[in-house]
N, C-alpha and C positions, 0 to 999 in steps of 0.2 A: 592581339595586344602584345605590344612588344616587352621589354625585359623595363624598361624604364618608366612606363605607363604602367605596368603591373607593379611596379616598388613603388609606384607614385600614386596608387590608388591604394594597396594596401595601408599606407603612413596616414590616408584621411579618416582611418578607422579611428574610433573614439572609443579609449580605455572608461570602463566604467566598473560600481561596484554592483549596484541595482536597476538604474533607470537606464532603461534604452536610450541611445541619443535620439536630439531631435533629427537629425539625418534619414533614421530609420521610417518618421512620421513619415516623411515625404516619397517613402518608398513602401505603402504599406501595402501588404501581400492580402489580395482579399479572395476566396473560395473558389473565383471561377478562374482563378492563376495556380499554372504549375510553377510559380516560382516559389525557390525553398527560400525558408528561413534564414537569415542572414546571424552571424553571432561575430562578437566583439568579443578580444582576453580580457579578463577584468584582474586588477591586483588585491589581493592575490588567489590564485586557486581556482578560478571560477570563468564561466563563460555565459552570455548574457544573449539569449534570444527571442527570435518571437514568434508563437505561435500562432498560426492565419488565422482569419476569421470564419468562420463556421453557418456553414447555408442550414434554409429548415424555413418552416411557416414564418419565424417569428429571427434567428440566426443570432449570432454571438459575434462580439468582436475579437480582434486580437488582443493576446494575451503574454505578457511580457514571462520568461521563461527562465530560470537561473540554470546551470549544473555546475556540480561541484563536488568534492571531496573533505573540501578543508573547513573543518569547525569553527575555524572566526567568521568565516561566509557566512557559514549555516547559522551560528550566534547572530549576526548580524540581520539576518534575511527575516530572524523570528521575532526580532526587537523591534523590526519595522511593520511585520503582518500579523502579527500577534499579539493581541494587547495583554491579555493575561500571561504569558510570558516573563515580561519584566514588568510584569505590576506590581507596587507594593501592598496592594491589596491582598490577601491570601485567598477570598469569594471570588476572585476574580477571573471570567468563564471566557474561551474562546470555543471556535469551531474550525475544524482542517478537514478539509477533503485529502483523503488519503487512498493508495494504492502502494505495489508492490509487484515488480518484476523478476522475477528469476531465470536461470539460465536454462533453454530448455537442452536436454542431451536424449533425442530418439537413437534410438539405434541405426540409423542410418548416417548418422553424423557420429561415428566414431573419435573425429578428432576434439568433440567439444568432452571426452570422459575426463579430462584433465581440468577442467577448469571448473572452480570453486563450486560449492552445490550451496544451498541458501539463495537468500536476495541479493540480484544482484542491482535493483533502483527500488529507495525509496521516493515516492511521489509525496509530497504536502504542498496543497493548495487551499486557496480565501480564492474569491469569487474575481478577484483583482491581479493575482501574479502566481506563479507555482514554482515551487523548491524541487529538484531532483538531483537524491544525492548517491553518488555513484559509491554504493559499498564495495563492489568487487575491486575495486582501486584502490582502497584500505589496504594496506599490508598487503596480508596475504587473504584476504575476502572472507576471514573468519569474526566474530563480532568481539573478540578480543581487539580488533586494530579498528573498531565502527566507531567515529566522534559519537561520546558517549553524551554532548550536548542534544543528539538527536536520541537518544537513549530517554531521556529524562523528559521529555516532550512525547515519547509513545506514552511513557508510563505514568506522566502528568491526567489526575482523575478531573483536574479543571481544566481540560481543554478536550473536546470530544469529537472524537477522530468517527467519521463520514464517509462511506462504503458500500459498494455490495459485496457480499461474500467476505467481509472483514472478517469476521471470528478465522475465517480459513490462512488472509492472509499471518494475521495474530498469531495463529498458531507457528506458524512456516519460523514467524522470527523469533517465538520461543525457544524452539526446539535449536534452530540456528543456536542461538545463547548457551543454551543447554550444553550443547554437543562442545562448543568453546570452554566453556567454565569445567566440563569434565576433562576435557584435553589438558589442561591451565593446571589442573591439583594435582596430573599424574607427573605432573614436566620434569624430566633428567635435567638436571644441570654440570657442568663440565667442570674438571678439577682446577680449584682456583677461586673459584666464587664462594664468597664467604656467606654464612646464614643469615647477614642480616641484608644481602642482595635477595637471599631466594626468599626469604621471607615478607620482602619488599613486595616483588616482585608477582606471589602469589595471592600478597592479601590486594592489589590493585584490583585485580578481577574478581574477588570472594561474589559482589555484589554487581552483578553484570547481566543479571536475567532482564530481554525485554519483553516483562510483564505489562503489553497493551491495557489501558482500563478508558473506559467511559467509549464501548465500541458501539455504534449508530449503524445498525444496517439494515437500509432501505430498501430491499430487495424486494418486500413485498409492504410499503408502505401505501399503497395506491386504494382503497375503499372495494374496489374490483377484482383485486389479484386473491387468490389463491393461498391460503398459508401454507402448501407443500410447493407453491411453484415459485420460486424467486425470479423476479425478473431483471434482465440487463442493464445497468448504464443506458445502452443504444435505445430500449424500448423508456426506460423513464426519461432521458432527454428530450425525447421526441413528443412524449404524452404531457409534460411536466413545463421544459422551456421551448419548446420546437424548433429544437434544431437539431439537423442530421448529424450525427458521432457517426464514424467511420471504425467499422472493427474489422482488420485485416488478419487473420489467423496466419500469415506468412509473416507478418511484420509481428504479432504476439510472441511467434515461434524465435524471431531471429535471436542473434548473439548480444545480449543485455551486457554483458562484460565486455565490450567493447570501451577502450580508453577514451575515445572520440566516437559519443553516438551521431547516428545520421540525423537529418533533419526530421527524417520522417518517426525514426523512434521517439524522438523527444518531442514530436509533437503529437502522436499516439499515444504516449506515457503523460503527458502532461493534463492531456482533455481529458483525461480518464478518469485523474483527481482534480481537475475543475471542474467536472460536472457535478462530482457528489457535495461538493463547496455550491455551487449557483443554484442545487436545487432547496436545499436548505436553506439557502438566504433567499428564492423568493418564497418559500413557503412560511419564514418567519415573516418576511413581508404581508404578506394575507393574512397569516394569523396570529400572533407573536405568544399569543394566551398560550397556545398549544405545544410551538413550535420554537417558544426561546431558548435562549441559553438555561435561566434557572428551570422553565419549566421540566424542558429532556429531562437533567441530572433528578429531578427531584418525580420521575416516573419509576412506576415500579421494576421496570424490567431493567433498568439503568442503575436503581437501586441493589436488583438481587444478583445483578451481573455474577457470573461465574470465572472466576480466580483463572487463569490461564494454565497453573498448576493442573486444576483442576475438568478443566477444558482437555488439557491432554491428557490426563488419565480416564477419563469420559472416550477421549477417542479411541485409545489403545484398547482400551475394551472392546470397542464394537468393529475395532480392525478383528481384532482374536478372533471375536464369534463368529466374522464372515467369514474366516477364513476355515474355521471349525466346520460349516456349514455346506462350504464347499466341498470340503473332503468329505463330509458324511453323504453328502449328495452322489458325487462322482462313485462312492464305493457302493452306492444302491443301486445306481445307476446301471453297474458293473456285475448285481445279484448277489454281492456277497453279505448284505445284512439287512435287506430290502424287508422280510420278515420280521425281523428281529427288534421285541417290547422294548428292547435297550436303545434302539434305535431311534425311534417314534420318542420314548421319555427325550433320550438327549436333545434333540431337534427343537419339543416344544419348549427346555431350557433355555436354549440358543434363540430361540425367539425373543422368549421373557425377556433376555438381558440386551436383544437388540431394541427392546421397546424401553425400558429403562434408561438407557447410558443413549437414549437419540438423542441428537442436537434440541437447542432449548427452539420453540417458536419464535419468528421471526415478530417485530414489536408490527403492528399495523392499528388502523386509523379508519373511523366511521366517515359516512361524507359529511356528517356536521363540522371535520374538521379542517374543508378545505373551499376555498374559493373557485366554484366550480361555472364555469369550465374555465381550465387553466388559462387558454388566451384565445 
């Protein structure tokens, strides 16, 4: 294609803010094409793609994909998929499929020790389109500089965020928070700036914790699973909507703080929290009794939910102990206390309090509760 063909095909591109154009209809990417996803700039801040559609018994269509940075997108994106959002109802209940990416740094990737530690995408998804908002292109990837519109939306307790392994990622953006808000009260400021800047300045962030609440995780939702074995996205999409998710542990691993993700991460980061959105919308479909919005919230384990504060002091414990436990091991190991009453006491302490401070059980479901067999 030559210089003029290429400027004359990029210009029939259609700026958008949410909806794909109809251009894209006519080109739709379906599972048994290697062809990527196509994106459009939209004004402002944002880029507009779509995700293929998805093989399986039963299969998924395509799914219209946002990313972005910028908090009037992100405002915008939630006022159109969320009804409870801008309702002026204050009862008023939504549901997001949510995930969370971080950057991974193995030691063999030396060059990634630089780059921000935290989340580096959050995922929110409805059964219909998915948000992913690139934190690490915030500032400086610290949750001081993270549109605090998506801040007020984790921590919103009427809208109940849709997961596996959520409490984990919950944690991850806590502690992110955390470690900002600590950084935030120690901050030097430079001669010149008067107290009623720094005072400004610090009370912005006083209140910055993202305190996840109303967290759904499905993990061992299924009548047949396990309460010690959580199972996947991949295994409940397949059981649940029947369709094949693709989980690629190269493409999990890669560089999430990338300015411009690939096709392929945004469409791996996106199905990820679509699924946890489509299986809940068809299982309220089947059972509403069960599986609605007032019903969740008004369930007791939704009820006695555990404070995130709380959740990580829970975990720091039971990091402590293992770590306690290791060393008493290793040094038995080794015969220097392999004998010794003091030993054997401590050991069964270190149990006690890893049986205490364990994660809460996962919520699960009798088959009364479910329209079986799924399809």
């Amino acid at each position: 294609m030559d210089a003029v063909s290429a400027s004359a095909s990029l210009n029939k591109r259609k700026r958008c803010a949410f909806a794909i154009s109809e251009d894209s209809n006519n080109a739709r990417i379906h599972s048994e094409s290697q062809t990527q996803p196509r994106r459009t700039r939209q004004k402002p801040g944002g880029l507009c793609h779509i995700a293929p559609a998805l093989r399986g018994s039963i299969g998924a269509p395509e799914i219209p994909v946002l990313t972005t940075k910028d908090s009037r997108i992100i405002q915008r994106w939630l006022e159109e998929h969320v009804p409870s959002y801008s309702a002026p109802n204050k009862n008023s209940c939504s549901i997001l499929g949510f995930d969370v990416e971080s950057i991974s740094k193995p030691p063999w990737m030396p060059e990634r020790a630089s780059l921000p530690d935290g989340p580096a995408t959050i995922q929110l998804s409805t059964p219909g389109s998915c948000l992913i908002v690139q934190l690490s292109q915030c500032g400086d990837g610290s949750a001081l500089y993270a549109p605090s519109v998506l801040r007020d939306v984790i921590n919103n307790r009427n809208i109940i965020k849709v997961g596996v392994g959520i409490d984990d990622d919950a944690l991850e953006l806590y502690r992110w928070s955390k470690k900002s808000n600590n950084s935030s009260s120690t901050k030097t400021f430079p001669r010149g700036v008067s107290s009623l800047q720094r005072n400004r300045e610090n009370n912005v962030n006083s209140s910055t914790l993202w305190e996840m609440t109303s967290r759904f995780d499905i993990g061992c939702i299924l009548p047949s699973s396990n309460a010690s074995r959580r199972l996947g996205l991949r295994d409940l999409a397949n059981t649940i909507l029947g369709v094949e998710l693709e989980k690629n542990k190269k493409l999990a691993m890669s560089n999430w703080g990338l300015r411009h993700l690939s096709p392929s991460q945004i469409c791996y980061a996106a199905r990820d929290a679509w699924v946890s959105a489509a299986i809940l919308e068809r299982l309220q479909r089947d059972n509403n009794k069960v599986f609605g919005l007032n019903a969740l919230l008004e369930m007791e384990f939704m009820k006695k939910q555990r404070s995130m504060k709380e959740v990580d002091e829970r975990a720091a414990m039971r990091k402590r102990a293992k770590e306690e436990m290791k060393s008493l091991l290793k040094q038995a190991k080794e015969g220097d206390i392999a004998n010794d009453h003091r030993y054997e006491k401590r050991m069964k302490e270190l149990a006690e309090a890893l049986d205490i401070f364990r994660p809460d059980p996962l919520p699960s479901f009798g088959d009364d509760a479910f329209v079986l067999p799924f399809y």
